[in-house]
N, CA, C and O of each residue as an XYZ file, in Angstrom:
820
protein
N     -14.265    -18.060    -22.097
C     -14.188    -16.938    -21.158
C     -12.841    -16.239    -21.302
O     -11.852    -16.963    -21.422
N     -12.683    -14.889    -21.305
C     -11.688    -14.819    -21.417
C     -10.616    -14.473    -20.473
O     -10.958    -13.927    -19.424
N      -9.396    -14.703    -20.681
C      -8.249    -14.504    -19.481
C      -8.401    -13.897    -18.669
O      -8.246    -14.354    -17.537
N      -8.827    -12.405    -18.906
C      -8.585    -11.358    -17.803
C     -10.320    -11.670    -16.680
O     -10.601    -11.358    -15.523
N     -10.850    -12.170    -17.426
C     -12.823    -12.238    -16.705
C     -12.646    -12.836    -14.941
O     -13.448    -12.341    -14.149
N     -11.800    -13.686    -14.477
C     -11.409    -14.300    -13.218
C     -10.055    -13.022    -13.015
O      -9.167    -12.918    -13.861
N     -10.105    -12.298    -11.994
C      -9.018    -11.685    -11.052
C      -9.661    -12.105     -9.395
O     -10.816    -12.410     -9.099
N      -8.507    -11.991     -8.545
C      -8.294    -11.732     -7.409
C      -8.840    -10.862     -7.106
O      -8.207     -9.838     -7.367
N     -10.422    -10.570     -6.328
C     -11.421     -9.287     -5.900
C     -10.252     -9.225     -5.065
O      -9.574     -8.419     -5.703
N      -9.549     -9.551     -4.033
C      -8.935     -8.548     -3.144
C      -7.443     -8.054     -3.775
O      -6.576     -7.521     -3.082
N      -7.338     -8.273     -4.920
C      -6.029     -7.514     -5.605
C      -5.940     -6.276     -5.415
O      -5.005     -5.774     -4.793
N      -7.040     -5.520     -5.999
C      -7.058     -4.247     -6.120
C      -6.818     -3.392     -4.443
O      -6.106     -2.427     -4.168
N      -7.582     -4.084     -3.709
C      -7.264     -3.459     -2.186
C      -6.173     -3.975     -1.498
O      -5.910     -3.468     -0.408
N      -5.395     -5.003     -1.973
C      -4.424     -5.285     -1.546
C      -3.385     -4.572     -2.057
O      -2.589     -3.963     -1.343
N      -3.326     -4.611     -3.511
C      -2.124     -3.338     -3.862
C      -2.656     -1.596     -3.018
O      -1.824     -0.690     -3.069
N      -3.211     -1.488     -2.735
C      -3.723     -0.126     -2.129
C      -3.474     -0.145     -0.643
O      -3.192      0.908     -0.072
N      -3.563     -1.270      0.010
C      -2.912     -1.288      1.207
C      -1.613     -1.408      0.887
O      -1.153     -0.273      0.771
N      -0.559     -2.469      0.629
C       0.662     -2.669      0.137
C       1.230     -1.445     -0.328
O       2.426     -1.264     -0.099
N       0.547     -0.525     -0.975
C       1.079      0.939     -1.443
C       1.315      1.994     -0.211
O       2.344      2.552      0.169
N      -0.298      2.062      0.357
C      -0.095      2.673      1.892
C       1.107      2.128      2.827
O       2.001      2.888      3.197
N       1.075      0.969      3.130
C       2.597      0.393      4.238
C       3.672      0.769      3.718
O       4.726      1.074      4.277
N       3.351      0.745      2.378
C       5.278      0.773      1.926
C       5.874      2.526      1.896
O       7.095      2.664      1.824
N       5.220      3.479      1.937
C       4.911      4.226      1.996
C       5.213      5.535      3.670
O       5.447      6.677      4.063
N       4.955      4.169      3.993
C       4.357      5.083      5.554
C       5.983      4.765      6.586
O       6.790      3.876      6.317
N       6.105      5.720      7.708
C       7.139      5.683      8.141
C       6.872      4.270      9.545
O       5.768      3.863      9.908
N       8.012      3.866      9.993
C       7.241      2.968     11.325
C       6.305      2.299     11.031
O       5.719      2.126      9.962
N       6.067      1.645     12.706
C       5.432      0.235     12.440
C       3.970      0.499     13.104
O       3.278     -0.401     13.579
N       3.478      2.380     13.050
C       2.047      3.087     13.536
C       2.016      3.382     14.621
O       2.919      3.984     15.201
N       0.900      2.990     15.142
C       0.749      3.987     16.408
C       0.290      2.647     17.092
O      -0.294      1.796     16.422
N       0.538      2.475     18.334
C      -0.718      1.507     18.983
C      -1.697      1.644     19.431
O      -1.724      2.529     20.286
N      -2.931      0.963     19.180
C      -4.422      1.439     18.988
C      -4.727      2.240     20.242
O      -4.049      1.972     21.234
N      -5.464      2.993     20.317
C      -6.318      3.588     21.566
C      -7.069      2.674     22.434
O      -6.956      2.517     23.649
N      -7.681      2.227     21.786
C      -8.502      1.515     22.774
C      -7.326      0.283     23.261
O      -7.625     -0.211     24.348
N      -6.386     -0.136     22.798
C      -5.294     -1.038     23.541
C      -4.477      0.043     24.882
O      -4.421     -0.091     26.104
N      -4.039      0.891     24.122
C      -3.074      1.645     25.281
C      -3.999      2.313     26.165
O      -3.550      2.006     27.269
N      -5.102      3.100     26.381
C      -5.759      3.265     26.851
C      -6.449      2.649     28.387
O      -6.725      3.220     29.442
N      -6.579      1.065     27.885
C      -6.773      0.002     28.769
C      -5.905     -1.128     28.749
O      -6.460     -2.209     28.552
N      -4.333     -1.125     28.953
C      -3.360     -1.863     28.745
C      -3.698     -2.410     30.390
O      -3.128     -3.494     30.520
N      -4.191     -2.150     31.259
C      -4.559     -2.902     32.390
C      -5.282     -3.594     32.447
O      -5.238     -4.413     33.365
N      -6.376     -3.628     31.449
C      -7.275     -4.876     31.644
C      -6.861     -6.079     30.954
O      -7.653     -7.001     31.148
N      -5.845     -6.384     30.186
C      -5.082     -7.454     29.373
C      -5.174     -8.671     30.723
O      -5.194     -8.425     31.929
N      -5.205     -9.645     30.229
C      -5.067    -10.669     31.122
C      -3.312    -10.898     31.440
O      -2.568    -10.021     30.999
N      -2.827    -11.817     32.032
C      -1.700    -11.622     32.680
C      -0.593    -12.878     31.270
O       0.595    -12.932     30.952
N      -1.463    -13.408     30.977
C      -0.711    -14.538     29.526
C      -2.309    -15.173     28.962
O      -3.452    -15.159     29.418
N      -1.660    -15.700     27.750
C      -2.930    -16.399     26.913
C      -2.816    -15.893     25.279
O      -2.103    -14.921     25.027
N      -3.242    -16.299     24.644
C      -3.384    -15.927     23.091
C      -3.867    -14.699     22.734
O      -4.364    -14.085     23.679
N      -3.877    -14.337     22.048
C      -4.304    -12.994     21.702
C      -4.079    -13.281     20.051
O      -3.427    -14.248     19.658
N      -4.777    -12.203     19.047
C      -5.037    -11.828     17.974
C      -5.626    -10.293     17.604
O      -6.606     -9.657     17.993
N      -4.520    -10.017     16.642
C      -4.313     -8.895     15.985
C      -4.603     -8.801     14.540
O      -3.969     -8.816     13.485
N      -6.380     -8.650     15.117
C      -7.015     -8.849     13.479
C      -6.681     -7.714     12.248
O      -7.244     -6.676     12.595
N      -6.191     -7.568     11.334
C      -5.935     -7.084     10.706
C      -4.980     -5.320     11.213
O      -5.292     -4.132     11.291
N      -3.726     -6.178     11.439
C      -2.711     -5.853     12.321
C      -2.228     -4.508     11.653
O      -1.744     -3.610     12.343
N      -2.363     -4.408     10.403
C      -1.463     -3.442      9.609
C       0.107     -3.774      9.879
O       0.540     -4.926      9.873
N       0.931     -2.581     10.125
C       2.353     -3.041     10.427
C       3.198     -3.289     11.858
O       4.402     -3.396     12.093
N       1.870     -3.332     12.792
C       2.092     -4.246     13.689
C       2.338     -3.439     15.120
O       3.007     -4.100     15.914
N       1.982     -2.319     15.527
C       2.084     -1.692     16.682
C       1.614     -2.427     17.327
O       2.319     -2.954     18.188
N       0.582     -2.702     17.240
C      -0.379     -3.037     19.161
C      -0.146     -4.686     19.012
O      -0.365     -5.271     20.073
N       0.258     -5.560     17.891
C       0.760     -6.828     18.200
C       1.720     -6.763     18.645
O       1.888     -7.688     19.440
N       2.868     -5.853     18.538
C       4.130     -5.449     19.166
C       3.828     -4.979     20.984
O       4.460     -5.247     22.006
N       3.011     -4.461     20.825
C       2.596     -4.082     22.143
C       2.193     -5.150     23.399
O       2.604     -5.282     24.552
N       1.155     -5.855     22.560
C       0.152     -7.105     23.720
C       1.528     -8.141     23.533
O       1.440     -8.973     24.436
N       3.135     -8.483     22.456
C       4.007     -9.269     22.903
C       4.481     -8.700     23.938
O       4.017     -9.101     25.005
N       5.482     -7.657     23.989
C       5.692     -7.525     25.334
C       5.047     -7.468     26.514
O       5.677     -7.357     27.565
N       3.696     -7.540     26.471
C       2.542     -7.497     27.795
C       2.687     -9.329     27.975
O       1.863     -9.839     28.734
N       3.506    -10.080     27.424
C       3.686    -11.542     27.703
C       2.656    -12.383     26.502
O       2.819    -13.562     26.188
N       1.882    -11.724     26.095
C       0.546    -12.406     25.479
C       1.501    -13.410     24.055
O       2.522    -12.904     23.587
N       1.145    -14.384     23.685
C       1.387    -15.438     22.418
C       0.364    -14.607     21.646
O      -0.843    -14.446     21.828
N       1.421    -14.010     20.498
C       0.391    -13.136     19.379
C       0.772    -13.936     18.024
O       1.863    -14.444     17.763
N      -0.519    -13.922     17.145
C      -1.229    -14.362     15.972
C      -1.616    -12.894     15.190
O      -2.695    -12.470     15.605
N      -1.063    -12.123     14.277
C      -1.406    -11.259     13.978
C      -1.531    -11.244     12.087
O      -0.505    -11.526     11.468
N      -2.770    -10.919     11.330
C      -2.970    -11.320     10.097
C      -3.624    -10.005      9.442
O      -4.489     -9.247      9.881
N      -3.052    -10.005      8.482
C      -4.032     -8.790      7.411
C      -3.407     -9.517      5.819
O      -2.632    -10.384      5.416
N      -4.189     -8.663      5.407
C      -3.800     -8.724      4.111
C      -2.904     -8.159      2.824
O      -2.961     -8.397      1.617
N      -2.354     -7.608      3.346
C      -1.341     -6.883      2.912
C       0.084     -7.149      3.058
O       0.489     -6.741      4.147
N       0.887     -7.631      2.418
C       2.438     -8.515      2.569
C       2.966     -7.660      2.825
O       3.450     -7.864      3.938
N       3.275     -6.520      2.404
C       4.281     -5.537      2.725
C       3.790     -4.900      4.275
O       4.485     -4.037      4.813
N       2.623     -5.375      4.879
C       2.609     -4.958      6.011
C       2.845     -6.087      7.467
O       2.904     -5.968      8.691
N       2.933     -7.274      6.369
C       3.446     -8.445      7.368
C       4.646     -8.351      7.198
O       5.243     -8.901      8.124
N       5.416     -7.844      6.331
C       6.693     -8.392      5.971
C       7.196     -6.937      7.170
O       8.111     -6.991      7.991
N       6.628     -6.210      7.012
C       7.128     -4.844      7.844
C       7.063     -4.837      9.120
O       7.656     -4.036      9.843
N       5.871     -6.301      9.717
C       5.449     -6.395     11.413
C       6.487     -7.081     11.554
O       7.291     -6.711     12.410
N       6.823     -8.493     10.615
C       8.177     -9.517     10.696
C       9.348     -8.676     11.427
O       9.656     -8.673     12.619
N       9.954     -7.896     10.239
C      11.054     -7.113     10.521
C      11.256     -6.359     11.725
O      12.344     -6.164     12.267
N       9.901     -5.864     12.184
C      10.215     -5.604     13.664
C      10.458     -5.927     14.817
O      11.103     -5.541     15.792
N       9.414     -7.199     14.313
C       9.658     -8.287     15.869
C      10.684     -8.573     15.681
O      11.358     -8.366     16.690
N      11.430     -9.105     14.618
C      12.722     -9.812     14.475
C      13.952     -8.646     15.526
O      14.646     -8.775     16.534
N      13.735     -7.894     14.838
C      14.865     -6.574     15.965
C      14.639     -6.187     16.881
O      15.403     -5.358     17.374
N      13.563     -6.566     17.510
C      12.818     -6.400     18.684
C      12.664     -7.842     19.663
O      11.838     -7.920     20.573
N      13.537     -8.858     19.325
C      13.130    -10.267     19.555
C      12.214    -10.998     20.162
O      12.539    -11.572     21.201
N      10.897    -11.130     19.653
C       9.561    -10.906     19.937
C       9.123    -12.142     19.201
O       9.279    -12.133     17.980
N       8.684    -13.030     19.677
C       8.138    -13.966     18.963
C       6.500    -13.373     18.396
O       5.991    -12.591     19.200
N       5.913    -13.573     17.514
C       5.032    -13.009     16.753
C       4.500    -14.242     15.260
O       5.324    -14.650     14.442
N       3.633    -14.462     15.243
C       3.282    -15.426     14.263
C       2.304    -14.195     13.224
O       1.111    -13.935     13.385
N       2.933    -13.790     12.514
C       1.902    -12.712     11.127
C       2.088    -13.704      9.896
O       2.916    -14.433      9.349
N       0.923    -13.304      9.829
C       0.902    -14.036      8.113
C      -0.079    -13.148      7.321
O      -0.751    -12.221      7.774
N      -0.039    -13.561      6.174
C      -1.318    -12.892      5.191
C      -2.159    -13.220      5.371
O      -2.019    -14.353      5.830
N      -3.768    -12.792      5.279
C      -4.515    -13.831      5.623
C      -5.739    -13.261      5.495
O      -6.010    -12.483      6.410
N      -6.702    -13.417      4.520
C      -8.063    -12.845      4.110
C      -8.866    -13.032      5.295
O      -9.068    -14.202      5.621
N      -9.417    -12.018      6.082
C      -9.730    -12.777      7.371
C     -11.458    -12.847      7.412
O     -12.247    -13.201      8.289
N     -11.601    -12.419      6.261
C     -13.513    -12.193      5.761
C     -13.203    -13.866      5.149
O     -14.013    -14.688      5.579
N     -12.228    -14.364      4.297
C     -12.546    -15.322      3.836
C     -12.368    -16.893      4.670
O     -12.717    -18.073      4.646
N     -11.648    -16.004      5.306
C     -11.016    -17.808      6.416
C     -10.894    -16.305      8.008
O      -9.998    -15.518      8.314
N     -12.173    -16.554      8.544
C     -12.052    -16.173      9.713
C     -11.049    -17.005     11.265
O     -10.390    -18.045     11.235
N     -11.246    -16.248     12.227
C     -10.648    -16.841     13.236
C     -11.508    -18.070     13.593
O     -12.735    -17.981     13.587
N     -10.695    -19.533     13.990
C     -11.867    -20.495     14.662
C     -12.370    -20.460     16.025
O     -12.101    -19.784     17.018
N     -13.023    -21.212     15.815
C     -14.462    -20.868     17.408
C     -13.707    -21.152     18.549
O     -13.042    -22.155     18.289
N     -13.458    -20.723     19.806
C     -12.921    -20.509     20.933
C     -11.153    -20.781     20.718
O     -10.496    -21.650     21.292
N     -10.765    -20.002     19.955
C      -8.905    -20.238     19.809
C      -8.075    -19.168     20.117
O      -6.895    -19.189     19.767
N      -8.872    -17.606     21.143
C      -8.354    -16.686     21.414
C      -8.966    -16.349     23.049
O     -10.079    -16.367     23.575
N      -7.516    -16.029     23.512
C      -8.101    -15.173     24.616
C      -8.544    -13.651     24.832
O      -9.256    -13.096     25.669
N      -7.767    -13.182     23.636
C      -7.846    -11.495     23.212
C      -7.647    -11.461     21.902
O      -6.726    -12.015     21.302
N      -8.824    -10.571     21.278
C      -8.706    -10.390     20.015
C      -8.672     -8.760     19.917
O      -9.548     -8.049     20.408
N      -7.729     -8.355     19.332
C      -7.847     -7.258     19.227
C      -8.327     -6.398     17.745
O      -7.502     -6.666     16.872
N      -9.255     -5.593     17.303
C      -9.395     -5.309     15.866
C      -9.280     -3.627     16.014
O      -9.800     -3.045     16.967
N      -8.563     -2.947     14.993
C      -8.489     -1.595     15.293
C      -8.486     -1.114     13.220
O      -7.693     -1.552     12.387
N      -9.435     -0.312     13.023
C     -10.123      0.483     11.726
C     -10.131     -0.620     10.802
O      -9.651     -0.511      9.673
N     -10.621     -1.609     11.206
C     -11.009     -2.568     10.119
C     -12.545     -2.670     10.900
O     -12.749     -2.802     12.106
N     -13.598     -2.555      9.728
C     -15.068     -2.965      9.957
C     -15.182     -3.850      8.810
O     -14.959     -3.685      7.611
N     -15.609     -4.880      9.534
C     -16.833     -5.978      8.619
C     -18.048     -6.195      9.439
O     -18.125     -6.851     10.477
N     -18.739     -5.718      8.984
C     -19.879     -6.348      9.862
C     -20.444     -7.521     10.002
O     -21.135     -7.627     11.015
N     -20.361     -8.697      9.123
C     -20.487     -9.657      8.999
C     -19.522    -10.703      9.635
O     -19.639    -11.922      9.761
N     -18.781    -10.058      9.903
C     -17.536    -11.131     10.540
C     -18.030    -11.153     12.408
O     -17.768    -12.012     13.251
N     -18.841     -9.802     12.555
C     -18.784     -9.809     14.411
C     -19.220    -11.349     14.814
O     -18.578    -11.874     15.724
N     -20.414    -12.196     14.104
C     -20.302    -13.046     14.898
C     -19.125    -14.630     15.296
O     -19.105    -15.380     16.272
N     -18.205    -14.594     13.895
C     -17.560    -15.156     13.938
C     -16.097    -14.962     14.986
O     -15.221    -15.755     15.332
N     -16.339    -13.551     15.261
C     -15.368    -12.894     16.310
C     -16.052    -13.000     17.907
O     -15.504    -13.098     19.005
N     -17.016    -12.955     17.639
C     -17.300    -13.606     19.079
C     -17.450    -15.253     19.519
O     -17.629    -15.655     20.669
N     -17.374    -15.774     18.759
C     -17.147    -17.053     18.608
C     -15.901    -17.704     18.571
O     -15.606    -18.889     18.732
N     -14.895    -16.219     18.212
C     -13.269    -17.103     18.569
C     -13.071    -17.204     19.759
O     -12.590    -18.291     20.079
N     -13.281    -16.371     20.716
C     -13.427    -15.610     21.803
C     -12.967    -16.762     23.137
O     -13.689    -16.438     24.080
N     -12.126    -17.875     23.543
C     -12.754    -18.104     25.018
C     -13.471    -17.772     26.106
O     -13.467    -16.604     26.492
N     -14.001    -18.487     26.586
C     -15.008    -17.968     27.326
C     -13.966    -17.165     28.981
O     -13.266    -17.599     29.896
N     -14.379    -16.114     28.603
C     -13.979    -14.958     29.764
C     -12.932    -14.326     28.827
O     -12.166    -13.575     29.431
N     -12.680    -14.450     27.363
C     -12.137    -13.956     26.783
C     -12.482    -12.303     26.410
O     -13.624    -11.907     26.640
N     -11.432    -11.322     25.810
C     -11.599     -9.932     25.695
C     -11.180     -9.394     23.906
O     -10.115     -9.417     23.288
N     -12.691     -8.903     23.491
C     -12.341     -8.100     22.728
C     -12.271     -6.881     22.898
O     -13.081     -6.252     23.579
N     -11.002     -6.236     22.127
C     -10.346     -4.728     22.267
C     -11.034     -4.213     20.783
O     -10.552     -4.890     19.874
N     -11.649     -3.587     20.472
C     -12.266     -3.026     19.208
C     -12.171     -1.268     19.212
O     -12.114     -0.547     20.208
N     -12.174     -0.829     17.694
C     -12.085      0.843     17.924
C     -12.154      0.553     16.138
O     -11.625     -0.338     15.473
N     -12.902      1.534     15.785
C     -12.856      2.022     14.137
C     -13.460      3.309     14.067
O     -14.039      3.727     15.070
N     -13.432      3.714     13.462
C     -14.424      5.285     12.704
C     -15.671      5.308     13.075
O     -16.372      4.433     12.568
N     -16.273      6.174     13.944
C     -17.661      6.196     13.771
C     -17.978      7.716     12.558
O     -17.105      8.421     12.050
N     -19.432      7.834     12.387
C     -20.267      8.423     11.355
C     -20.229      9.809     11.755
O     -20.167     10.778     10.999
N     -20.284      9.812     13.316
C     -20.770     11.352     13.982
C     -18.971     11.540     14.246
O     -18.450     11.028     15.237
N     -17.987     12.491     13.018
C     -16.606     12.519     13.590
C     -16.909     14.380     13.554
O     -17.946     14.970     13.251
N     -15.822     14.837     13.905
C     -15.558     16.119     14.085
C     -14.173     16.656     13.144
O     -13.407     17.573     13.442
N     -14.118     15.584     11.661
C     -12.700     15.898     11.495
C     -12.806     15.007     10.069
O     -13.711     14.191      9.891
N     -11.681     15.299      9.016
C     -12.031     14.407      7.696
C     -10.877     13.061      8.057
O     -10.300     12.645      7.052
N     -10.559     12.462      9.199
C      -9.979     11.763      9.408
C     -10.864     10.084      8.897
O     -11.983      9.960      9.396
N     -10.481      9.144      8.165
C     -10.597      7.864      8.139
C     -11.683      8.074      6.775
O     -11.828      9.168      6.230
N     -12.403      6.820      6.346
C     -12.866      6.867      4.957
C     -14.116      7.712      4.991
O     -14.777      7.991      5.992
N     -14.371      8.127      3.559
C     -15.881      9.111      3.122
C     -16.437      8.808      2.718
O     -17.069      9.612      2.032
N     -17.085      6.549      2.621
C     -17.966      6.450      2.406
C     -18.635      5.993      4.060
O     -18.117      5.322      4.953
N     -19.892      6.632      3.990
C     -20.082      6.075      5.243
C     -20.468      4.807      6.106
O     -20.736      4.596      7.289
N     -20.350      3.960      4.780
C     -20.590      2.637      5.213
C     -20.093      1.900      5.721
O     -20.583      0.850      6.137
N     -18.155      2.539      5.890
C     -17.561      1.724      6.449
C     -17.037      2.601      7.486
O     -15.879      2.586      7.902
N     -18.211      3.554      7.968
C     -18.014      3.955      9.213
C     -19.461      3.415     10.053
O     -20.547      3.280      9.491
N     -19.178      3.117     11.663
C     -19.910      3.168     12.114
C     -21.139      3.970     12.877
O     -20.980      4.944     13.612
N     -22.366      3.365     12.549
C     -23.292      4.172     13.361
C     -23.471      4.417     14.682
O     -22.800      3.798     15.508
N     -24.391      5.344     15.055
C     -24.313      5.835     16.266
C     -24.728      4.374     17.504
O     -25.815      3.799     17.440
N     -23.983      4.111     18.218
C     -24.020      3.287     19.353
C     -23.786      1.474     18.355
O     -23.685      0.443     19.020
N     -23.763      1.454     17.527
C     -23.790      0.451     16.910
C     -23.250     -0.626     17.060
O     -23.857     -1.689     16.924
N     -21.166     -0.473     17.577
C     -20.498     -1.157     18.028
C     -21.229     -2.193     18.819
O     -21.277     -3.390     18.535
N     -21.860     -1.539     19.964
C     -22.703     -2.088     21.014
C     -23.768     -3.301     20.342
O     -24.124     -4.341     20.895
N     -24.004     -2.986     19.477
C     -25.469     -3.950     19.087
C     -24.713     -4.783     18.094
O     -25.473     -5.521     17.467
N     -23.050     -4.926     17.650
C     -22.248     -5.581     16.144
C     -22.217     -7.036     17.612
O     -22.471     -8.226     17.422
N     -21.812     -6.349     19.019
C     -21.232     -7.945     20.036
C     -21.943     -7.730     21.427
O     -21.430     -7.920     22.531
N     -23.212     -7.301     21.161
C     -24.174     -7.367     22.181
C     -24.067     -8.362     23.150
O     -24.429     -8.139     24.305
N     -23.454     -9.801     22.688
C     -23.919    -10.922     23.783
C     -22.495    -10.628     24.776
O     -22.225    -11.144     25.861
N     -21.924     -9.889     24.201
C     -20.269     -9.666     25.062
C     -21.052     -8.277     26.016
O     -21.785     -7.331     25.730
N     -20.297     -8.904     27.470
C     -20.403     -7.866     28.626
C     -19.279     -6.800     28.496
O     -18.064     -6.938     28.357
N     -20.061     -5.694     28.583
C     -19.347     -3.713     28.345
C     -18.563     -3.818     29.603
O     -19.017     -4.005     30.732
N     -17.359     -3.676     29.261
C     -16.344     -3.306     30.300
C     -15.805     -2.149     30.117
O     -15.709     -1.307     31.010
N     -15.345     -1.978     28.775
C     -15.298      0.252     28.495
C     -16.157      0.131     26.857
O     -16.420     -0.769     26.060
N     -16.371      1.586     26.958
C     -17.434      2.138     26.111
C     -16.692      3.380     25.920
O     -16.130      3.895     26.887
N     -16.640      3.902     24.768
C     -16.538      5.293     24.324
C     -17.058      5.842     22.986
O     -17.173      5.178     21.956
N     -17.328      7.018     23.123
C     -18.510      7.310     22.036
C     -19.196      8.434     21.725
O     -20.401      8.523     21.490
N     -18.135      9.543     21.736
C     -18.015     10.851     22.315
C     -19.160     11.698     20.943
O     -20.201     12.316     21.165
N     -18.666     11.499     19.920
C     -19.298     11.784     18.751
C     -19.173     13.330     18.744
O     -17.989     13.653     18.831
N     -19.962     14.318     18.674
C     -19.934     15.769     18.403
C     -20.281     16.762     20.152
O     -20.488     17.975     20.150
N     -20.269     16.037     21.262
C     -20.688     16.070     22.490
C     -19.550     17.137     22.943
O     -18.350     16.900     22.807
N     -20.098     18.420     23.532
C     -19.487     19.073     24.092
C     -18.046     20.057     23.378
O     -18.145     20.565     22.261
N     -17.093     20.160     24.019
C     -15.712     20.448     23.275
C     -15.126     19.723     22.336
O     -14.358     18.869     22.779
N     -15.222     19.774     21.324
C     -14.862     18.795     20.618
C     -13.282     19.111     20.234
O     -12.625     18.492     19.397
N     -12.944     19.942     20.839
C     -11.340     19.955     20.478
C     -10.591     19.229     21.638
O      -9.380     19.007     21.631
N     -11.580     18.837     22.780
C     -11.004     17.495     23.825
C     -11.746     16.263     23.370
O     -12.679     15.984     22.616
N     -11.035     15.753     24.047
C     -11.313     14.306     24.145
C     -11.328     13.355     22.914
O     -10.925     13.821     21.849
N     -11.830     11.837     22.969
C     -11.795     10.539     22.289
C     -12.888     11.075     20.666
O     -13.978     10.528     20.500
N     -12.403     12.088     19.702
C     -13.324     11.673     18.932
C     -12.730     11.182     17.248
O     -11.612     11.112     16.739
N     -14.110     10.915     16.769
C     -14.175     10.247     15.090
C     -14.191      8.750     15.538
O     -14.575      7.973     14.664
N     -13.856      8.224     16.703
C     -14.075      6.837     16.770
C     -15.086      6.523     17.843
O     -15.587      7.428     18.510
N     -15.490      4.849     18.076
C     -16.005      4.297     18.472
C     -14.941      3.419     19.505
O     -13.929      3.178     18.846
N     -14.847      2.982     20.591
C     -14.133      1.705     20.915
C     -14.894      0.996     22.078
O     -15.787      1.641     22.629
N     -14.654     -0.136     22.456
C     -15.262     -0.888     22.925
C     -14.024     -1.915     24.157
O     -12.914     -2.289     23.778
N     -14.291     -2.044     24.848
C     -13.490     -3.416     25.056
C     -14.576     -4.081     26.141
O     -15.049     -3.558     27.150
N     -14.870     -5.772     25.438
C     -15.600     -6.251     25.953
C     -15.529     -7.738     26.258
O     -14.851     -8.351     25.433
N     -16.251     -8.757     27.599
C     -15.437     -9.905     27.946
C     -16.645    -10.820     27.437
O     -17.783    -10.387     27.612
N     -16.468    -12.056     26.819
C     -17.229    -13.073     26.796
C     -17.484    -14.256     27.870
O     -16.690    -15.085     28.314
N     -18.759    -14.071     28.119
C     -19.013    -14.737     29.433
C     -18.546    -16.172     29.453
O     -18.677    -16.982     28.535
N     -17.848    -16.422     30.905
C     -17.478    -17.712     31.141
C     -17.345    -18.138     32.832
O     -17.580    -17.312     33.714
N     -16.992    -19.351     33.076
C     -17.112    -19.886     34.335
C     -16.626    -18.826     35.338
O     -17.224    -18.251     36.248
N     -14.712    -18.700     34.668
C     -14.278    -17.857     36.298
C     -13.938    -15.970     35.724
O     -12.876    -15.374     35.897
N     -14.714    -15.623     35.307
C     -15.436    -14.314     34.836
C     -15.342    -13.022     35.663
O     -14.842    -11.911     35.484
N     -16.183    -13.764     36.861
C     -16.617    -12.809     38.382
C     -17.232    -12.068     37.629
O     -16.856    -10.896     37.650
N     -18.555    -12.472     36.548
C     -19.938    -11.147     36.502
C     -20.308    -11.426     37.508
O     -21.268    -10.832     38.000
């Protein structure tokens, strides 16, 4: 076989993220659907910042008190979340971390947060990290946008109401989903977000 026949499938998207971070000014924006509903955060507990990029809204849910776990795949965008917390003195655990290949384990989060990363295959393993009365914060690209913002294949945008049916067994606490509705030069559009609680004992459904 020869040498080159075995590469690293996530090389190629890893140098392409690693190119984007190194690239880009700051440590982003913090997600919408986090700042948006920064009141419904629980008061302490774990949290996860699935594929964090360079680390806004893990920067964010630390100072909200939360113990953050934040992972992507891209070094130059951990090495860039590092550097912030560090000057920011923020305890923060980022690492690299294929999260399609070694997902989160079953009940080891109280908040998971995921913002323009879609796998669809991963939702059920994300509701399964989840403690019970635990909260996912979710938001990516939907299909119906008003704008050439986020990717142009449409597969790794979402369909219409879809979010809803990726963590169905999780109870809707916000919903947004504006799509081409009305003024489209107001309001929440090109995305989807969600934030939703996994049922448990002290819950109060």
């Amino acid at each position: 076989m020869p040498s080159d026949a075995v590469t690293d499938p996530n090389e190629a998207l890893k140098q392409k993220w690693d190119q984007r971070h190194a690239s880009a000014e700051g440590i982003g924006d913090v997600a919408a659907v986090l700042a948006e509903n920064i009141h419904l955060l629980p008061p302490a507990g774990d949290a996860l910042d699935l594929a964090c990029g360079r680390g806004a809204s893990a920067i964010r849910l630390a100072r909200a008190g939360l113990r953050i776990t934040a992972w992507d795949l891209s070094p130059v965008a951990i090495e860039r979340l590092n550097s912030a917390a560090r000057e920011q003195r923020l305890a923060i655990a980022a690492e690299v971390r294929d999260v399609i290949a070694r997902p989160p384990a079953p009940e080891s989060y109280d908040l998971i947060l995921v913002s323009y990363f879609l796998e669809r295959a991963l939702a059920p393993a994300i509701i399964q990290a989840l403690r019970p009365g635990g909260l996912l914060f979710y938001q990516t690209f939907s299909v119906n946008a008003v704008s050439d913002c986020g990717p142009s294949n449409p597969a790794f945008r979402l369909q219409e109401n879809e979010l809803l049916k990726l963590f169905q067994p999780l109870k809707v606490r916000v919903y947004r989903e504006e799509g081409r509705l009305g003024d489209c030069r107001f309001g929440t559009r090109d995305i989807a977000m969600l934030v939703a609680q996994k049922p448990g004992i002290n819950d109060n459904f």
